[in-house]
MIDREN-757326 format. One line per 4 residues: their letters; for each residue x, y, z of C-alpha. Coordinates in steps of 0.5 Angstrom, whole numbers. Layout:
! MIDREN-757326
A = X:Y:Z ~ ...
! end
This chain:
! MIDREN-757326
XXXX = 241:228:126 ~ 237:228:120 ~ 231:232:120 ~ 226:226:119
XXXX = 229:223:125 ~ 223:223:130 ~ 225:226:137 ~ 222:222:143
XXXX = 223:223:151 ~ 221:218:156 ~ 221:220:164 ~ 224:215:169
XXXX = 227:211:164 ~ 233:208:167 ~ 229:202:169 ~ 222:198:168
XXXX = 218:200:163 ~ 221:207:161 ~ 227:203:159 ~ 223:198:156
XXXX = 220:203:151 ~ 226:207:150 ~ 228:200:147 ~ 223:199:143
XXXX = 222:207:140 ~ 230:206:138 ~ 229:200:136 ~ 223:204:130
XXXX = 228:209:129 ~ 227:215:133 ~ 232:218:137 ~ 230:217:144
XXXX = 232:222:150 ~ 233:217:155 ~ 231:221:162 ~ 232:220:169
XXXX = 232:224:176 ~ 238:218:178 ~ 244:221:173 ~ 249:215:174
XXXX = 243:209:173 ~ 241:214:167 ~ 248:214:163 ~ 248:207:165
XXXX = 242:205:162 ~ 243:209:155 ~ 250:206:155 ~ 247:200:155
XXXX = 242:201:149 ~ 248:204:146 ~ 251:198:146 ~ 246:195:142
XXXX = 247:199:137 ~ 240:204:139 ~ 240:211:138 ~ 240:214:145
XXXX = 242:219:149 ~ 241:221:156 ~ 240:227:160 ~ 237:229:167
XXXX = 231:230:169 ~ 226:231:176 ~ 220:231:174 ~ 218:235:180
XXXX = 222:241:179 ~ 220:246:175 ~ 226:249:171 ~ 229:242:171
XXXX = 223:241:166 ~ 225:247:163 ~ 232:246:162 ~ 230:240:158
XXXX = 226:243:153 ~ 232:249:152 ~ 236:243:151 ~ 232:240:146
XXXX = 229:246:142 ~ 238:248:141 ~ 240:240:139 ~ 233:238:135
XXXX = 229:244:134 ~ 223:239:135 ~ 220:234:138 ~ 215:228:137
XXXX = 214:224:143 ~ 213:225:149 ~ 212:218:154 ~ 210:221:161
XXXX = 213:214:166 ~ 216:217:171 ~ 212:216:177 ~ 213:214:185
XXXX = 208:209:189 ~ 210:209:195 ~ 203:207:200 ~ 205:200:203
XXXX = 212:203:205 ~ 207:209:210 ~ 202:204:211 ~ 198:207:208
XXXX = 194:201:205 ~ 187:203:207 ~ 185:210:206 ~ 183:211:213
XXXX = 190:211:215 ~ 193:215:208 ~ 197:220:211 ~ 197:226:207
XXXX = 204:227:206 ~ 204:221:203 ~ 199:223:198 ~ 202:230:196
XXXX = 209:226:195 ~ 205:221:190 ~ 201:227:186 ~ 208:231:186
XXXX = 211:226:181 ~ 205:223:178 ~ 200:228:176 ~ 205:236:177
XXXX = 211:232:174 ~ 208:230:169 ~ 204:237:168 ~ 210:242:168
XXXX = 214:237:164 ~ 208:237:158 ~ 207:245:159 ~ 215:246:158
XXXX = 215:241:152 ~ 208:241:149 ~ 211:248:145 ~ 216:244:141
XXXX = 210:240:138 ~ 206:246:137 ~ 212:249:131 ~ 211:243:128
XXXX = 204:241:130 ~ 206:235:129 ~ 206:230:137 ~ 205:224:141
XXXX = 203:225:148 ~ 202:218:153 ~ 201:219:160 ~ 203:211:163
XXXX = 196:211:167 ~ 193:204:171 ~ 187:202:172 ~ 188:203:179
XXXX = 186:210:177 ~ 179:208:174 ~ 173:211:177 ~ 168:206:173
XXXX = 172:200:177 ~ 175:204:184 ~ 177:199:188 ~ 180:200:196
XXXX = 187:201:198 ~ 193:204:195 ~ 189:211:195 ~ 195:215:194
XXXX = 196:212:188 ~ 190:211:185 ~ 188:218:187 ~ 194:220:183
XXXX = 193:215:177 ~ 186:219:177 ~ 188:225:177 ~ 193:224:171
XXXX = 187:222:167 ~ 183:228:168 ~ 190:231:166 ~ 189:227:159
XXXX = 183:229:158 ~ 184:236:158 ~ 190:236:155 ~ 187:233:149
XXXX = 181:237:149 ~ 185:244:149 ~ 188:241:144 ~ 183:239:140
XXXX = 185:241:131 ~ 192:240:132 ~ 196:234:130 ~ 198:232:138
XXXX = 194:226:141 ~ 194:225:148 ~ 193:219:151 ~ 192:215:158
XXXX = 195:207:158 ~ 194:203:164 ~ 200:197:161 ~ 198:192:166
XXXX = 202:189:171 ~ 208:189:169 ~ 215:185:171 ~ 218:191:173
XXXX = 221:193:180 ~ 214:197:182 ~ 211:191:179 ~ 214:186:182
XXXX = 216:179:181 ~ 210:176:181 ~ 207:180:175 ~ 205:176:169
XXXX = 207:181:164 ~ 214:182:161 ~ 216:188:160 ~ 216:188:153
XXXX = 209:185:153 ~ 208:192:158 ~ 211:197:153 ~ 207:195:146
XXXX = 201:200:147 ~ 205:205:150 ~ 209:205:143 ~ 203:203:138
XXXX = 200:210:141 ~ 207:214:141 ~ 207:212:134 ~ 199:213:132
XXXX = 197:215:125 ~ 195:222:124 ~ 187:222:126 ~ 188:217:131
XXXX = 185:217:138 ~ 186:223:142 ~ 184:223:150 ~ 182:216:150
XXXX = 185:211:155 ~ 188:204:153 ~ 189:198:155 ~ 192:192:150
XXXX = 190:197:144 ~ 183:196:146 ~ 178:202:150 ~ 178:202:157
XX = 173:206:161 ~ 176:212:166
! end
């Protein structure tokens, strides 16, 4: 690998949006690090994109184990030395499946299982990846929020996930301001709804209509936005 390739990580991107965006960042030349907790749809996923012709590896990943998080920043810290992009995906929704529509029936398990993935996986793995964006002070952060998760528009039902999509953004912010004097912005994204198997088949985006914000700020300028929150480009309200 050349020096000037960037380096980008995804996280559940077997499928949906993770794939998508795995696609789409090859597409602009990074070396894409294709991760998924599943191995096997994992390797299939980045054989598929190899078949395209796309620069993609695979390497396992659960984001809610900690040193499964900490075997990946090893892996990369020998094979590239650096990082560029990290692209915080992989998340769980699981309240219709418990029932759990109204948050006078939320069952608390359901709650700690959504929040394990989407808002401690994504703190472990940023905190054991974040170093290799420090050595070069150079690194794109996006957390795949939802306006589920905003407090300015709460709406009722989903709490698990919407509890957890909140407390991601809370995660940005805090990550952006700790970060503040450095070249590494780290931003929030509510891609829409989206074509995808947690979407659905109703949803009115493509998965590639989904995935254009969350590669425009993989891909910012120096000096560009920081613990902000997207939507179409465009500033949305926490």
């Amino acid at each position: 690998m050349s020096t000037t390739q960037k380096v980008a990580v995804i996280t559940g991107a077997n499928r949906g949006l993770g794939f998508e965006a795995s696609r789409q960042l090859a597409k602009k030349g990074f070396l894409v690090i294709l991760t998924s907790r599943d191995e096997a749809k994992g390797k299939a996923a980045a054989e598929k994109l190899q078949a395209e012709g796309l620069n993609v590896i695979f390497y396992p990943l659960d984001v809610t184990n900690h040193e499964s998080s900490q075997q990946l920043a090893e892996f990369i810290r020998q094979q590239f030395g650096k990082l560029d992009v990290l692209i915080n995906n992989a998340a769980i929704y699981i309240d219709s499946q418990a029932n759990g529509n109204s948050v006078f029936d939320a069952k608390v398990d359901t709650l700690r299982q959504t929040m394990e993935t989407n808002v401690y996986g994504v703190l472990q793995v940023t905190q054991a990846l974040i170093p290799l964006m420090r050595k070069q002070n150079y690194g794109r952060i996006v957390n795949v929020s939802s306006g589920a998760g905003q407090l300015h528009d709460m709406g009722s039902g989903i709490p698990a996930y919407r509890i957890s999509k909140t407390a991601l953004n809370a995660l940005t912010r805090i990550f952006a301001t700790e970060l503040q004097g450095t070249n590494i912005l780290v931003n929030s994204v509510c891609p829409g709804w989206v074509k995808t198997d947690m979407g659905g088949s109703d949803a009115p985006r493509t998965p590639e209509e989904g995935v254009d914000t969350i590669v425009w700020l993989a891909t910012l300028p120096d000096g560009g936005a920081t613990g902000e929150f997207f939507r179409d480009r465009q500033l949305i309200d926490w």
